[in-house]
mmCIF entry with sequence, helices, sheets and N, C-alpha, C, O atoms, coordinates in Angstrom:
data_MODEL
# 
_entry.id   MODEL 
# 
_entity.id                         1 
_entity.type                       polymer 
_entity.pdbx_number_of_molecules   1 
# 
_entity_poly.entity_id                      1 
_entity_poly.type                           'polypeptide(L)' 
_entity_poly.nstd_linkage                   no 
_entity_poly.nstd_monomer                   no 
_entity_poly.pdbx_seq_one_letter_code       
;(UNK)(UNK)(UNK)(UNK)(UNK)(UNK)(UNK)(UNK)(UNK)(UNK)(UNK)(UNK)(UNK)(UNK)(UNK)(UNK)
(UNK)(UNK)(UNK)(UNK)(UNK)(UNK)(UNK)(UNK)(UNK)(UNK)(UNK)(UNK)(UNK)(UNK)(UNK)(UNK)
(UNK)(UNK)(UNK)(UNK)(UNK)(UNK)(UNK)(UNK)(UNK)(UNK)(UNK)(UNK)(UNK)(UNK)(UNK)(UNK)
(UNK)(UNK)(UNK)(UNK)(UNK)
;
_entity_poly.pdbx_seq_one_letter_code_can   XXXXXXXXXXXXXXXXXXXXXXXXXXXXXXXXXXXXXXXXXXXXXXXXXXXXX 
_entity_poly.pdbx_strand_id                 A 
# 
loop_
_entity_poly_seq.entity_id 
_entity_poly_seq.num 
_entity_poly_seq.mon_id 
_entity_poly_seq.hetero 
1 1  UNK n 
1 2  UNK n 
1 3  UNK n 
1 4  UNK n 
1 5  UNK n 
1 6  UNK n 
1 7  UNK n 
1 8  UNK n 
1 9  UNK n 
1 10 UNK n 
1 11 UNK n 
1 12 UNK n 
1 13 UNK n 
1 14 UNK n 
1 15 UNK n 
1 16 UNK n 
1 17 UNK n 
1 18 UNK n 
1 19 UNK n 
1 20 UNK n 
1 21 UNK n 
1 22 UNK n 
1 23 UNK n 
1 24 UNK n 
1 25 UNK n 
1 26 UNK n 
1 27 UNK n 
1 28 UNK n 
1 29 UNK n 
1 30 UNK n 
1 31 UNK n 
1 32 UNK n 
1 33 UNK n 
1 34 UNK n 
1 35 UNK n 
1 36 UNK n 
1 37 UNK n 
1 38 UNK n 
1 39 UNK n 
1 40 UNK n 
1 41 UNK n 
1 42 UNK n 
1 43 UNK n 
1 44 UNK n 
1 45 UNK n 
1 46 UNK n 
1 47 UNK n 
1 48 UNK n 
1 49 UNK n 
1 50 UNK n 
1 51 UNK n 
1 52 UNK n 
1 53 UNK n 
# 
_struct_asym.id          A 
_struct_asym.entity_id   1 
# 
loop_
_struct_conf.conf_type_id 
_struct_conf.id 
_struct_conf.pdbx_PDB_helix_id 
_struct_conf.beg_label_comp_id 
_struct_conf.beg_label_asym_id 
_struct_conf.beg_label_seq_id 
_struct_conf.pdbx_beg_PDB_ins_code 
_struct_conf.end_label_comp_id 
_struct_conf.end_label_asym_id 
_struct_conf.end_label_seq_id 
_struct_conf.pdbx_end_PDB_ins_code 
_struct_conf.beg_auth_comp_id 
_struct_conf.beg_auth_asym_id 
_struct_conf.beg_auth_seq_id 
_struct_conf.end_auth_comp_id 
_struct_conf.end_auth_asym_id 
_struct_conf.end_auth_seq_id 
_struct_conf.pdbx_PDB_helix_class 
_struct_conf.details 
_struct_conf.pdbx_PDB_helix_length 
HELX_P HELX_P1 AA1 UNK A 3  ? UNK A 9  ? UNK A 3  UNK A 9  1 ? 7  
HELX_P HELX_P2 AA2 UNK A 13 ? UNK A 17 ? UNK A 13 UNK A 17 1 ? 5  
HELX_P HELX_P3 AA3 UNK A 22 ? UNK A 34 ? UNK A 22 UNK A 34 1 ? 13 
HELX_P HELX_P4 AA4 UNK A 36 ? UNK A 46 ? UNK A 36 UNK A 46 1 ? 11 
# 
_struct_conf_type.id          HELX_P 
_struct_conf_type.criteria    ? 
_struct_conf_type.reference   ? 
# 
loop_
_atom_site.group_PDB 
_atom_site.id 
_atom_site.type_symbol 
_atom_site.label_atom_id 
_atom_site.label_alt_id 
_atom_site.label_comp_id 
_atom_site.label_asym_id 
_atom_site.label_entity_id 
_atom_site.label_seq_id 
_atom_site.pdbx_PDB_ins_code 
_atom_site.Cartn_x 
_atom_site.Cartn_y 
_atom_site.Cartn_z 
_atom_site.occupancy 
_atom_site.B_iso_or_equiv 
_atom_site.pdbx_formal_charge 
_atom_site.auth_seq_id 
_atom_site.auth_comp_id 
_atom_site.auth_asym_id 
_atom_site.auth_atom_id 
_atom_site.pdbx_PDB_model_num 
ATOM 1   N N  . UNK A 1 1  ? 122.933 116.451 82.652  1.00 0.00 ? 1  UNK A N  1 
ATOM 2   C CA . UNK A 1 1  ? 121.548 116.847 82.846  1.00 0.00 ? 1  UNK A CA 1 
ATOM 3   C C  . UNK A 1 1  ? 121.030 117.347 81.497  1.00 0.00 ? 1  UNK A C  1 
ATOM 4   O O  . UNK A 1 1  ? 121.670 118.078 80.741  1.00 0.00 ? 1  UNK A O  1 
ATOM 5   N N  . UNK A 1 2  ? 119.963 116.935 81.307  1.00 0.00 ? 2  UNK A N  1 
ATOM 6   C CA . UNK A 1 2  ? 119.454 117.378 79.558  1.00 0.00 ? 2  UNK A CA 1 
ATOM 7   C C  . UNK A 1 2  ? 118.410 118.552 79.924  1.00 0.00 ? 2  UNK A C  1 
ATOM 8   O O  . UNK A 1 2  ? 117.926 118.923 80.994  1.00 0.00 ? 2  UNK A O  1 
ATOM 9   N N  . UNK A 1 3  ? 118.286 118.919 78.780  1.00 0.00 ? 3  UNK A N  1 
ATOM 10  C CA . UNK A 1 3  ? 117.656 120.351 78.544  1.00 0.00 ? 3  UNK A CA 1 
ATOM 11  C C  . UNK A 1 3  ? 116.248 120.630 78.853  1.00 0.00 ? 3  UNK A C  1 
ATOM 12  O O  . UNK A 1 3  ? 115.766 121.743 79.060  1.00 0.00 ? 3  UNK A O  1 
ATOM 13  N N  . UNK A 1 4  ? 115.436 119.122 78.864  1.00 0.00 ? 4  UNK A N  1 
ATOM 14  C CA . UNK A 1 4  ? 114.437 119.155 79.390  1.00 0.00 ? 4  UNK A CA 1 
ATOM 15  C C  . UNK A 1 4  ? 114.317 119.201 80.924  1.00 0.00 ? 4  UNK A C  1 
ATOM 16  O O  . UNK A 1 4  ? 113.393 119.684 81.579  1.00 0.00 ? 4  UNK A O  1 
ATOM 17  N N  . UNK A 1 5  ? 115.419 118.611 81.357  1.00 0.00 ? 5  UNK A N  1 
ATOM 18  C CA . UNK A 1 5  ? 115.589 118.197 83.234  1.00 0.00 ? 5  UNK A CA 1 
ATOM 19  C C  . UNK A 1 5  ? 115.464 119.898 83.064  1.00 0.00 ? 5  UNK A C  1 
ATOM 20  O O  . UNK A 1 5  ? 114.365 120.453 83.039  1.00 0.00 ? 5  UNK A O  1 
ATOM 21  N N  . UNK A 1 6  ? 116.657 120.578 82.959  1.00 0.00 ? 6  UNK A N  1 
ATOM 22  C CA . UNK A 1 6  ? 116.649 121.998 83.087  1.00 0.00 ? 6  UNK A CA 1 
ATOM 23  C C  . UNK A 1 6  ? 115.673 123.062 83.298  1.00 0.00 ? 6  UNK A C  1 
ATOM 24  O O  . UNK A 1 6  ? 115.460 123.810 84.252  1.00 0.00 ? 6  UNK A O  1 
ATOM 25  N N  . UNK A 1 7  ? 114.954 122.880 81.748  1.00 0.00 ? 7  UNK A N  1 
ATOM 26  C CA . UNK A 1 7  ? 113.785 123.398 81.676  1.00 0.00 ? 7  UNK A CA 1 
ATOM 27  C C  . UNK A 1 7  ? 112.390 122.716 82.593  1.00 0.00 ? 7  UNK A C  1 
ATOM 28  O O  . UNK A 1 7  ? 111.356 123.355 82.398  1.00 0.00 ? 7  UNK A O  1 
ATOM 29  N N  . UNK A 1 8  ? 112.270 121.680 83.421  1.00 0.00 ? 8  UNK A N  1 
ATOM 30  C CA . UNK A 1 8  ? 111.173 121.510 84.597  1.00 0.00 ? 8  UNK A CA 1 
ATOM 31  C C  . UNK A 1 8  ? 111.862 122.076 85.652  1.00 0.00 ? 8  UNK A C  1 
ATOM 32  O O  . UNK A 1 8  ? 111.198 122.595 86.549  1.00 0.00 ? 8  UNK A O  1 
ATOM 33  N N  . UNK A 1 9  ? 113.311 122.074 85.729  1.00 0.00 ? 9  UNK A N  1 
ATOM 34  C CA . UNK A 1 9  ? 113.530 122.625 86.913  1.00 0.00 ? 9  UNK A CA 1 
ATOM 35  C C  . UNK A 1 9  ? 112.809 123.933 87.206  1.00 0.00 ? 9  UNK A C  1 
ATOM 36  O O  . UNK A 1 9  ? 112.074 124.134 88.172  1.00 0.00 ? 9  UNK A O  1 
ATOM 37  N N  . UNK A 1 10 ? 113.211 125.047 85.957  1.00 0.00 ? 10 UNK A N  1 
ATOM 38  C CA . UNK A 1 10 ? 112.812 126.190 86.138  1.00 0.00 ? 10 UNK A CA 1 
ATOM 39  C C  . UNK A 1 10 ? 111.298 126.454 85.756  1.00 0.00 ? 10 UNK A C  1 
ATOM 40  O O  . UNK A 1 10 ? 111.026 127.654 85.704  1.00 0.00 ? 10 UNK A O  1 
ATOM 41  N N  . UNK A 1 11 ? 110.263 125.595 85.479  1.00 0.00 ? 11 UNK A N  1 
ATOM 42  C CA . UNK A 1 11 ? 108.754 125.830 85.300  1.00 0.00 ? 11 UNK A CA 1 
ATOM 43  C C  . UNK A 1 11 ? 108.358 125.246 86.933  1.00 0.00 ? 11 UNK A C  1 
ATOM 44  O O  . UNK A 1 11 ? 107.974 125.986 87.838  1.00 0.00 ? 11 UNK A O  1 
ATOM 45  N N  . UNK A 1 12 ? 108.498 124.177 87.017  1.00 0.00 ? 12 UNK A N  1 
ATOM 46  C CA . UNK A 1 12 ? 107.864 123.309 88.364  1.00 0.00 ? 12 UNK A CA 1 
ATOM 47  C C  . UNK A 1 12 ? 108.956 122.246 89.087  1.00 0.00 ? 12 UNK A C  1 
ATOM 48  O O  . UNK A 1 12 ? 109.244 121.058 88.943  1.00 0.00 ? 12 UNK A O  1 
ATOM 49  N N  . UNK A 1 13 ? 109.396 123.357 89.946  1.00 0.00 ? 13 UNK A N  1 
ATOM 50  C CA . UNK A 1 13 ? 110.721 123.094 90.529  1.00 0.00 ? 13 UNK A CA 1 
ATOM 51  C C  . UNK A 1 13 ? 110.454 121.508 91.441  1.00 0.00 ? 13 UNK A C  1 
ATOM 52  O O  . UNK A 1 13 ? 111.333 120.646 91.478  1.00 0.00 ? 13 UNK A O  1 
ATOM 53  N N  . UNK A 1 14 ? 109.497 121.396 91.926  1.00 0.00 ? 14 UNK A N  1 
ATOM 54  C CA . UNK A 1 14 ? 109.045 120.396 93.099  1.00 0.00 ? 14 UNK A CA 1 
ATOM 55  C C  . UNK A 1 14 ? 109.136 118.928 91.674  1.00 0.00 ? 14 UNK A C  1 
ATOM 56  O O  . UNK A 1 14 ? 110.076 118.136 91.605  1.00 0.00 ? 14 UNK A O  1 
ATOM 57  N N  . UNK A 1 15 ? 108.173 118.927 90.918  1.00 0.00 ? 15 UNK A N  1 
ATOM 58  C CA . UNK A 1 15 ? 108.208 118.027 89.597  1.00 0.00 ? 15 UNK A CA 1 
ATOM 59  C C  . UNK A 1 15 ? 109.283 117.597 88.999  1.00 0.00 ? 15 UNK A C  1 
ATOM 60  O O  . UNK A 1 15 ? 109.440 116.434 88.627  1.00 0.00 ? 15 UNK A O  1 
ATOM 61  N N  . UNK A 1 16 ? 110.131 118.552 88.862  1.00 0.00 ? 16 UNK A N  1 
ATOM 62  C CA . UNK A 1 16 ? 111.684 118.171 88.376  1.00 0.00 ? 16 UNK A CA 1 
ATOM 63  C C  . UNK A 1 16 ? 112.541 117.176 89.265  1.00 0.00 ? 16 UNK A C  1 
ATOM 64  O O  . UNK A 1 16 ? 113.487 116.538 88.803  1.00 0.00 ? 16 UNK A O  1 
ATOM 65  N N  . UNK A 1 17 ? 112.098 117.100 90.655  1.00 0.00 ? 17 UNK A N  1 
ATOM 66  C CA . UNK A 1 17 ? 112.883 116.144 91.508  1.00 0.00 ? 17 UNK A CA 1 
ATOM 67  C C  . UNK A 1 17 ? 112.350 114.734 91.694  1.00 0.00 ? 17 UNK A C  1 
ATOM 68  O O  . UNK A 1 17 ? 112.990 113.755 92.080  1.00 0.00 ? 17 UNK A O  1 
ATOM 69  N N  . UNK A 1 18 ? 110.863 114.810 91.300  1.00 0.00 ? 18 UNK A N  1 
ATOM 70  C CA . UNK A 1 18 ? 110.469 113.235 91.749  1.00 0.00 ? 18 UNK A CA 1 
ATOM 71  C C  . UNK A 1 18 ? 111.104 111.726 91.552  1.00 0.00 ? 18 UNK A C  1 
ATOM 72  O O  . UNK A 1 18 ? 110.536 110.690 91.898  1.00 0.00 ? 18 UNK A O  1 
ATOM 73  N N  . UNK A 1 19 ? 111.937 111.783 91.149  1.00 0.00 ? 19 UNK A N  1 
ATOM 74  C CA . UNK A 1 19 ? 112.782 110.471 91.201  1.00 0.00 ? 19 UNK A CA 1 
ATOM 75  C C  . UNK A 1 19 ? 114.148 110.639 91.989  1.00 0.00 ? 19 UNK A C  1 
ATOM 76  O O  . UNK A 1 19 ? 115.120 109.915 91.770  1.00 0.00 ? 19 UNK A O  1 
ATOM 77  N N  . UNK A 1 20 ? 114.133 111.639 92.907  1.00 0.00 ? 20 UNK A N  1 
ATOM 78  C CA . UNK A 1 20 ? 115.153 112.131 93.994  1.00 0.00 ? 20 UNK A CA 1 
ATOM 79  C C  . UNK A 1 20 ? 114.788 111.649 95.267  1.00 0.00 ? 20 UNK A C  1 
ATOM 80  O O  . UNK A 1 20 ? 115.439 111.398 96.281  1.00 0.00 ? 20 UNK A O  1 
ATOM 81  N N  . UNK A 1 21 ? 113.644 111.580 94.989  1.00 0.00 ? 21 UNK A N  1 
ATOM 82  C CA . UNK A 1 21 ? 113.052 111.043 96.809  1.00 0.00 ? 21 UNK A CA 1 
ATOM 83  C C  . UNK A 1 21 ? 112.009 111.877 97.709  1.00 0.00 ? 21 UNK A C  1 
ATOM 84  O O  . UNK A 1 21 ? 111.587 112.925 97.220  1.00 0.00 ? 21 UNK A O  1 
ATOM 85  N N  . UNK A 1 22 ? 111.628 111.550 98.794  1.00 0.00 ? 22 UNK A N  1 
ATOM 86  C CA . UNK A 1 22 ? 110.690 112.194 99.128  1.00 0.00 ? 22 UNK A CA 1 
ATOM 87  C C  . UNK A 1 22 ? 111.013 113.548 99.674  1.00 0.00 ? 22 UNK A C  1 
ATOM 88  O O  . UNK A 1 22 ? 110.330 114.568 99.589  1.00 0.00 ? 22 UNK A O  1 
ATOM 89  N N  . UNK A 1 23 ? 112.202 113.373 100.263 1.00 0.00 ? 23 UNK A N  1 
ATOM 90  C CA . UNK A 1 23 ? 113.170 114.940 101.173 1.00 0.00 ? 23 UNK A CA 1 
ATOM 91  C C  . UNK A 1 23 ? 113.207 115.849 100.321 1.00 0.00 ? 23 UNK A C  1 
ATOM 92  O O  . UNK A 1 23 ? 112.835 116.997 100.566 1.00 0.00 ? 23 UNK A O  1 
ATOM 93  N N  . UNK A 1 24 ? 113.830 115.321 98.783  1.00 0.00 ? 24 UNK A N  1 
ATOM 94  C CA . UNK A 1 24 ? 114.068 116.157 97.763  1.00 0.00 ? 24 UNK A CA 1 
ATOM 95  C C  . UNK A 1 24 ? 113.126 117.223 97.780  1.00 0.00 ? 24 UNK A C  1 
ATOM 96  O O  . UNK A 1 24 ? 113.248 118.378 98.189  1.00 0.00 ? 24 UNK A O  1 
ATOM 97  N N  . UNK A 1 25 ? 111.587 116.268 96.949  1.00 0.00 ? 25 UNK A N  1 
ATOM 98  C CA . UNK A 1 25 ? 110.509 117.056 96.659  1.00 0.00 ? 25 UNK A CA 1 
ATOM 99  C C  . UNK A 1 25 ? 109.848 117.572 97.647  1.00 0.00 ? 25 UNK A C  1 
ATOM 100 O O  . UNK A 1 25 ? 108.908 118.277 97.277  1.00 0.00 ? 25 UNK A O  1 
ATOM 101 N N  . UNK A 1 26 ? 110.057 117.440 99.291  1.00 0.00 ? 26 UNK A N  1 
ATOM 102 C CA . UNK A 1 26 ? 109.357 118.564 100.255 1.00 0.00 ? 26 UNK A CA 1 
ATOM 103 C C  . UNK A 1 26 ? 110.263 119.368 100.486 1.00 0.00 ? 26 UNK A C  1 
ATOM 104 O O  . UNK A 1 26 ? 109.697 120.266 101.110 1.00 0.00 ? 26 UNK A O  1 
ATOM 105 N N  . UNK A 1 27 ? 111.641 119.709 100.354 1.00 0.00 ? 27 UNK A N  1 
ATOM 106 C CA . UNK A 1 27 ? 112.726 120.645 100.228 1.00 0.00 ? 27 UNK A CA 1 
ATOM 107 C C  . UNK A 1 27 ? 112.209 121.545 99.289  1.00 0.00 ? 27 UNK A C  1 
ATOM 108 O O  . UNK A 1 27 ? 111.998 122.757 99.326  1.00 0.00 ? 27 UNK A O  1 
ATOM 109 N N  . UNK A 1 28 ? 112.032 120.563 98.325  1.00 0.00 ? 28 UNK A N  1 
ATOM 110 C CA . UNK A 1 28 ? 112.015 121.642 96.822  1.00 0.00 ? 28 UNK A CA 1 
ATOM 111 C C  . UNK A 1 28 ? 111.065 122.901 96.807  1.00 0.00 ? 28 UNK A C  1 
ATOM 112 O O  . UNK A 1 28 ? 111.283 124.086 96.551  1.00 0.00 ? 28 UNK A O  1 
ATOM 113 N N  . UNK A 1 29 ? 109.708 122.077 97.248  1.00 0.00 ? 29 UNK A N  1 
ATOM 114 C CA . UNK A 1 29 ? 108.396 122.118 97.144  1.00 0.00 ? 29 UNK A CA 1 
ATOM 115 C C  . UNK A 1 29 ? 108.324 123.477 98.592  1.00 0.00 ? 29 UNK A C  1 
ATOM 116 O O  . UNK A 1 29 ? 107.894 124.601 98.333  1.00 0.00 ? 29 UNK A O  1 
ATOM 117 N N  . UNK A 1 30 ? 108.650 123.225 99.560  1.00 0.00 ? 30 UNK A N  1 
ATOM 118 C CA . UNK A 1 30 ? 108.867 124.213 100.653 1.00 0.00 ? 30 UNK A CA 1 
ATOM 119 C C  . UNK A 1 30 ? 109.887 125.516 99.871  1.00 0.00 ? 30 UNK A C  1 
ATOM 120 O O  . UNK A 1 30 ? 109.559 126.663 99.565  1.00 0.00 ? 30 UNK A O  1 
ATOM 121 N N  . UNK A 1 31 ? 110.673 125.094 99.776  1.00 0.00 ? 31 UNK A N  1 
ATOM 122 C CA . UNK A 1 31 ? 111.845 126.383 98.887  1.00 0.00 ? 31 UNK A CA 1 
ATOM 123 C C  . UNK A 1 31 ? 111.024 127.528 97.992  1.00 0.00 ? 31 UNK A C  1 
ATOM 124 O O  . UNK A 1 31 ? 111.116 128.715 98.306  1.00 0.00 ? 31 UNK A O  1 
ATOM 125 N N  . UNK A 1 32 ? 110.158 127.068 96.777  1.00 0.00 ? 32 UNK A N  1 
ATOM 126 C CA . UNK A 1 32 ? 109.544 127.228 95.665  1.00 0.00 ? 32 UNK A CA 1 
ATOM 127 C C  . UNK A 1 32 ? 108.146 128.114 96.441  1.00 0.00 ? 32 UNK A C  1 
ATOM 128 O O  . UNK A 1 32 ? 107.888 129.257 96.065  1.00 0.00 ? 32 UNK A O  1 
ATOM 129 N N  . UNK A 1 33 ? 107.460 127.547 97.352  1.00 0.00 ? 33 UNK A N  1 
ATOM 130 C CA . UNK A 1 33 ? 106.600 127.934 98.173  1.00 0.00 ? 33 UNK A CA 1 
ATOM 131 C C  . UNK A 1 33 ? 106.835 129.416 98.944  1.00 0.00 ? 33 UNK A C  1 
ATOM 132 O O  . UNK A 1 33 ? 106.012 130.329 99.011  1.00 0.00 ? 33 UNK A O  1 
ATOM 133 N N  . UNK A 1 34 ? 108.374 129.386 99.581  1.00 0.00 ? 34 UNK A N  1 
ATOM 134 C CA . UNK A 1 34 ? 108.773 130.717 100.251 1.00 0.00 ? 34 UNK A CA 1 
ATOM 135 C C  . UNK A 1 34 ? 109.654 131.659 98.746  1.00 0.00 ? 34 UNK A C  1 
ATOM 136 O O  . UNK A 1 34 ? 109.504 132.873 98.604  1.00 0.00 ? 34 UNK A O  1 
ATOM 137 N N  . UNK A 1 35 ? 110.191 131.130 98.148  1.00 0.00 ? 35 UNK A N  1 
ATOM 138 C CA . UNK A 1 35 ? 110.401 132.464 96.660  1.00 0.00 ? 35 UNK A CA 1 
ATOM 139 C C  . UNK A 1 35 ? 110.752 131.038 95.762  1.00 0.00 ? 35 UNK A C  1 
ATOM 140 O O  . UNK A 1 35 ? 111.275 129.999 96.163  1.00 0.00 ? 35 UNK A O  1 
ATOM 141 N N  . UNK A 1 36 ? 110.280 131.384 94.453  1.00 0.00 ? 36 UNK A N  1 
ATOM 142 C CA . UNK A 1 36 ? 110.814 130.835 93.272  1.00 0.00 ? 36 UNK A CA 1 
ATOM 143 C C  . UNK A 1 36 ? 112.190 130.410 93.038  1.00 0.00 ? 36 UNK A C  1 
ATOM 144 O O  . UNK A 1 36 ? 112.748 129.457 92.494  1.00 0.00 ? 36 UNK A O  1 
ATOM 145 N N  . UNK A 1 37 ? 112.477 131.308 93.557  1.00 0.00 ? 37 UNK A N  1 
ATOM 146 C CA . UNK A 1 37 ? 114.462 131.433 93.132  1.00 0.00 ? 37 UNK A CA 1 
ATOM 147 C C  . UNK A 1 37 ? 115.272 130.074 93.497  1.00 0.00 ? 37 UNK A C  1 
ATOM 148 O O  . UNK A 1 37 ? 115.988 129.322 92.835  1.00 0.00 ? 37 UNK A O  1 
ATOM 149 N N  . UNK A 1 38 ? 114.663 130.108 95.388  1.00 0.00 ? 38 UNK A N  1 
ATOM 150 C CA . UNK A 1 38 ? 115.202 129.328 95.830  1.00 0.00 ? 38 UNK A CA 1 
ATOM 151 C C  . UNK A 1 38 ? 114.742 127.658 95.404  1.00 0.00 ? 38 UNK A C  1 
ATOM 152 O O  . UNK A 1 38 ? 115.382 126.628 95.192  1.00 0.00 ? 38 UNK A O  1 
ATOM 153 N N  . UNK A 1 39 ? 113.818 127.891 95.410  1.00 0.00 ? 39 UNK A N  1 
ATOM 154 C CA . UNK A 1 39 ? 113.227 126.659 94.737  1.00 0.00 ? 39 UNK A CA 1 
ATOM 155 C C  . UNK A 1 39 ? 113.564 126.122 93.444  1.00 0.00 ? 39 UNK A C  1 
ATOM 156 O O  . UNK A 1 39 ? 113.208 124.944 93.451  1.00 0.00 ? 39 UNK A O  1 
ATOM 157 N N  . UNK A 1 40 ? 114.107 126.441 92.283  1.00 0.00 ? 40 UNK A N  1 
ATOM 158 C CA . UNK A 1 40 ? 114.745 126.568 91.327  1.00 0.00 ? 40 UNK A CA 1 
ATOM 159 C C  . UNK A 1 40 ? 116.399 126.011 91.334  1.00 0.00 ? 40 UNK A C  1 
ATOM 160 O O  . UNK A 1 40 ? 116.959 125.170 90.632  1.00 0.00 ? 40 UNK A O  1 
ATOM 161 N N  . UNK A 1 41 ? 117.001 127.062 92.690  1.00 0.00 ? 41 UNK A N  1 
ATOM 162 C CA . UNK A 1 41 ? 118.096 126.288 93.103  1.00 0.00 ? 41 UNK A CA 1 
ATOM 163 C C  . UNK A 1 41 ? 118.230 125.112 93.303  1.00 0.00 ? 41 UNK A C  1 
ATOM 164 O O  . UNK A 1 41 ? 118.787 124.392 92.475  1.00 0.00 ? 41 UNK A O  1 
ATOM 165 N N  . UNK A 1 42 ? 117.875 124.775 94.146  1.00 0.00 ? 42 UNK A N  1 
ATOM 166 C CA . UNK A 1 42 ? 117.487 123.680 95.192  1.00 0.00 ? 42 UNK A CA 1 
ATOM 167 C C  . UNK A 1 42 ? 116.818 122.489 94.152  1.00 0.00 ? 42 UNK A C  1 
ATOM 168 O O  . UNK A 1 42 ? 117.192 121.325 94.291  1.00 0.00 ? 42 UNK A O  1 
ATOM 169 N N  . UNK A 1 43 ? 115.845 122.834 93.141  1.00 0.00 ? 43 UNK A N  1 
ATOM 170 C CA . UNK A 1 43 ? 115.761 121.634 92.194  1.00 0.00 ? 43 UNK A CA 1 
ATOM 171 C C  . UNK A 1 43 ? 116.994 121.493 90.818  1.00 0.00 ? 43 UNK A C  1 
ATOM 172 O O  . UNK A 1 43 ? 117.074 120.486 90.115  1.00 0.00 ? 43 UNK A O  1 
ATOM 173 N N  . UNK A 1 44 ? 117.659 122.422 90.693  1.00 0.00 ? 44 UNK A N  1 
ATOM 174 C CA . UNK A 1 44 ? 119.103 121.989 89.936  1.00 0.00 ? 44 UNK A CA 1 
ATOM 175 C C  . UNK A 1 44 ? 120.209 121.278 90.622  1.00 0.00 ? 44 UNK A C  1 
ATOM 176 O O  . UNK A 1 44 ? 120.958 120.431 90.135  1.00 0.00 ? 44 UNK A O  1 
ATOM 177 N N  . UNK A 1 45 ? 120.196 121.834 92.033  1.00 0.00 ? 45 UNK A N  1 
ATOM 178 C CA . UNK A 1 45 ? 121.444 121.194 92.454  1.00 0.00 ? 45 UNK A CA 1 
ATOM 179 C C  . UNK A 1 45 ? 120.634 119.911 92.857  1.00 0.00 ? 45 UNK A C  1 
ATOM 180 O O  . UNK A 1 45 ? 121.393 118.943 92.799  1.00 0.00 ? 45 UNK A O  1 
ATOM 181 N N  . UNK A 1 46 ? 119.547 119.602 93.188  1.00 0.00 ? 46 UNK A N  1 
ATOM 182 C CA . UNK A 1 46 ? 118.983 117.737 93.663  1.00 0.00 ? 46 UNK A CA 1 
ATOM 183 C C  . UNK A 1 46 ? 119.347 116.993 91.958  1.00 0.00 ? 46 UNK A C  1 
ATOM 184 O O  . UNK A 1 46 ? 120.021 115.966 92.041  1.00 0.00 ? 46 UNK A O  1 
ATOM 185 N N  . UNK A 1 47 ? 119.025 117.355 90.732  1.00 0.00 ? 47 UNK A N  1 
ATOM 186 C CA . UNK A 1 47 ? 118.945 116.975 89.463  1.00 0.00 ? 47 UNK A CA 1 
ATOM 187 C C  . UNK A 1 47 ? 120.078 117.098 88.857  1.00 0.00 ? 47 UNK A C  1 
ATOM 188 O O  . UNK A 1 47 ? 120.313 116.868 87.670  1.00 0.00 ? 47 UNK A O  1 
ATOM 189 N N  . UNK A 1 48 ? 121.125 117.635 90.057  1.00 0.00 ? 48 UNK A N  1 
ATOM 190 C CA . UNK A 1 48 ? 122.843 117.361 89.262  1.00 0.00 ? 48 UNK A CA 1 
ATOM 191 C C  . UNK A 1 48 ? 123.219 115.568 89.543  1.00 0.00 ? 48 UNK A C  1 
ATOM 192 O O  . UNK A 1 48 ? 123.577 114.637 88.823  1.00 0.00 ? 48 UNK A O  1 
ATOM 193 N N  . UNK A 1 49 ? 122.859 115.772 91.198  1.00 0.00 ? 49 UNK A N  1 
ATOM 194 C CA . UNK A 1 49 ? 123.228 114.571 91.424  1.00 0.00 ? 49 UNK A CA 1 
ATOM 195 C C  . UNK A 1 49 ? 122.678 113.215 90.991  1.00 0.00 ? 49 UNK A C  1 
ATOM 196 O O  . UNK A 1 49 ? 121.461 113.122 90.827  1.00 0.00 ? 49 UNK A O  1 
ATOM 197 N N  . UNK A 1 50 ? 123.633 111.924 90.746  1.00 0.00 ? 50 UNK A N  1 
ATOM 198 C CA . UNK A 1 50 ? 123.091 110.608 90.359  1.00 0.00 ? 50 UNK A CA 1 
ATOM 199 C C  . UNK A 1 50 ? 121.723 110.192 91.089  1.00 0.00 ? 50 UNK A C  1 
ATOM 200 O O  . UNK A 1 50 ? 121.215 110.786 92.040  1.00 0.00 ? 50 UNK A O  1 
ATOM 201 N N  . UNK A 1 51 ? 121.301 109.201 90.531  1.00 0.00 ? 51 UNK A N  1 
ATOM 202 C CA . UNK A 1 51 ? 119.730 108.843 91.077  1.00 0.00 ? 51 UNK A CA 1 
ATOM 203 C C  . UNK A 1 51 ? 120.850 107.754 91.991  1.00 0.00 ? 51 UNK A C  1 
ATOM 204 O O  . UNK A 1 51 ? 121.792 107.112 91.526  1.00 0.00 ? 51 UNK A O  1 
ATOM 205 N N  . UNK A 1 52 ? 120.258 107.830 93.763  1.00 0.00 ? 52 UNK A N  1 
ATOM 206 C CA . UNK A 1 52 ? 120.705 106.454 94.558  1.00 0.00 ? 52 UNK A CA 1 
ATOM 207 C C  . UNK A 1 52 ? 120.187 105.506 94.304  1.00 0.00 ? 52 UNK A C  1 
ATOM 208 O O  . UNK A 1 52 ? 119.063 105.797 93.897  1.00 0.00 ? 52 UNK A O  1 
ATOM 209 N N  . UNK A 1 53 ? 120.438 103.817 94.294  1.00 0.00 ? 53 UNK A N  1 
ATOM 210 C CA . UNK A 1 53 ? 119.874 102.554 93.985  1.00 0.00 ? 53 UNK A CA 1 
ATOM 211 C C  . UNK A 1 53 ? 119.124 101.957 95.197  1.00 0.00 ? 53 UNK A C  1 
ATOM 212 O O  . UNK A 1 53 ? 118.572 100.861 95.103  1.00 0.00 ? 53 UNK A O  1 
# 
């Protein structure tokens, strides 16, 4: 994961996932919505994993 993935995670957690899928970014986007933190989580661990084909 590069330093930029990193750094959107932690500015605009929902943005950092869009090539994860749609679940991703309403997970994210819901998470980020109820506290930051979690939302933050939740977009590092979607942006660890490989993109599916």
């Amino acid at each position: 994961m590069s330093a930029i993935r990193v750094l959107a995670c932690l500015i605009l957690p929902p943005l950092a996932v869009l090539d994860k899928g749609f679940k991703a970014i309403l997970l994210t986007a819901v998470l980020t919505f109820l506290g930051w933190i979690p939302g933050v989580v939740a977009a590092l661990v979607y942006s660890s994993k490989p993109v599916k084909a």
